[in-house]
N, C-alpha and C positions, 0 to 999 in steps of 0.2 A: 130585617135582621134584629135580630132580640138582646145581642149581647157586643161590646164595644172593644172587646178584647179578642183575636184570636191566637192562641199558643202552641205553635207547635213543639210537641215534645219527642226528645231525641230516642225514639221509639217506635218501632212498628203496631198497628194494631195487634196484632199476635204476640206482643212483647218484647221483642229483639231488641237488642242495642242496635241503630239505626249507626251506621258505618260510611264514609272515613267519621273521624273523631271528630273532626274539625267543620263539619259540615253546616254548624249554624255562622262559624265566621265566612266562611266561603259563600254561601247565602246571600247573608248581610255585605258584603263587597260584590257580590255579583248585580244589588239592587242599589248599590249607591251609584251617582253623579261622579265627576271627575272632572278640576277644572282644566284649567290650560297647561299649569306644570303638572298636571298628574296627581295631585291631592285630591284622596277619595273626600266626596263630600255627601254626609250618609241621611236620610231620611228619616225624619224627625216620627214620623209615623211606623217606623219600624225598629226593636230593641232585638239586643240580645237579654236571656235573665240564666237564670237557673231553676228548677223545678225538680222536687225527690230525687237531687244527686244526679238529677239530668241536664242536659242543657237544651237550653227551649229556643224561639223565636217566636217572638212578638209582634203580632201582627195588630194596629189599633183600626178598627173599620172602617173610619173613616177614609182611608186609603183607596177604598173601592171608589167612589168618587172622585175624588184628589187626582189618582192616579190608576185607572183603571188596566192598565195594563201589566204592571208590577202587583196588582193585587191578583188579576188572574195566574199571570207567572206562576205566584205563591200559592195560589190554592192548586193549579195543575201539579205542584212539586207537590204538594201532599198527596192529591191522591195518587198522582204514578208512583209514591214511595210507600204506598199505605200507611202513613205514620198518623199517628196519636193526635187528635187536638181538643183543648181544652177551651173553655171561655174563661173571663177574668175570674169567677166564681169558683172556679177549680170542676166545674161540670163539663163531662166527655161533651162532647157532640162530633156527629158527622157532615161533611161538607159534598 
């Protein structure tokens, strides 16, 4: 893998606003830990940001490793979504 960043942006490859709204926190809480009382405990290897007034999800590669199974999760959710991803460079690429 050539690049250290993966981005997903809140967008379809066709362009769409990628829908519900809220779908990069729901994400990001679907792949964090939780301890005993219930406090999410979120993965250092995964952000939220924002990008061109969109909101993205932050994938760092190292994850594929780390935690291979939440890095699949995350790329399966891309492609069943067709959405957008970028590397840290702001360059398209597909997965």
């Amino acid at each position: 893998m050539l690049y250290e960043k993966i981005l997903i942006i809140g967008k379809t490859i066709k362009g769409k606003k990628f829908r519900p709204s809220d779908w990069a926190e729901r994400l990001y809480y679907t792949v964090a830990s939780y301890d005993k009382n219930g406090r999410a405990i979120f993965n250092p290897l995964v952000n939220l940001n924002q990008k061109k007034n969109s909101k993205c999800f932050v994938i760092n590669t190292k994850l594929q490793n780390k935690d291979p199974m939440i890095y699949d999760f995350l790329i399966d959710f891309v492609i069943s979504n067709d959405l957008e991803t970028r590397d840290q460079d702001d360059n398209l690429i597909r997965l």
